[in-house]
C-alpha positions in Angstrom: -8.8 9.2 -6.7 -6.9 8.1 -3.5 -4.6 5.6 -3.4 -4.9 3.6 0.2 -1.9 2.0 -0.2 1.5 2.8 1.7 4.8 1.0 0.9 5.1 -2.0 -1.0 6.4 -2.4 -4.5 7.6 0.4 -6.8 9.0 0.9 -9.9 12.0 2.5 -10.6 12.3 3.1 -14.5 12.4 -0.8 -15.9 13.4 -2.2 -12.0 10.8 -3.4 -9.6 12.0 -2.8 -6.1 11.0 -5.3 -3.7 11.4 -4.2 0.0 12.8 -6.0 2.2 9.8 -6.1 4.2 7.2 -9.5 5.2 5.2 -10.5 2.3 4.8 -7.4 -0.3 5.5 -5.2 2.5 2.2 -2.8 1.7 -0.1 -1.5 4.5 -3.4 0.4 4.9 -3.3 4.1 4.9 -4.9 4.7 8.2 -5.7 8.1 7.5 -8.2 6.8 4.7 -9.4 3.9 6.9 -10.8 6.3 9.5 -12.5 7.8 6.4 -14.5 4.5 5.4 -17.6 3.6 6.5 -17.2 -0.3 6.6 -15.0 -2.6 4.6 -15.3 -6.3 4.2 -12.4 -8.1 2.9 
């Protein structure tokens, strides 16, 4: 199982840390993108 996801929220213990990013702050792996065929969102 891969997990495409880099950044964005994380726990820590009982805390959720929020960066202080736009929106979630969570991107696309692109390493894992070059590795899909076609994705529609």
């Amino acid at each position: 199982l891969v997990d495409p996801v880099v950044g964005g929220l994380s726990y820590d213990g009982y805390f959720l840390d929020v960066p202080e990013s736009i929106g979630i702050g969570a991107d696309a792996d692109e390493e894992f993108l070059k590795t899909c065929e076609s994705w529609v969102i």
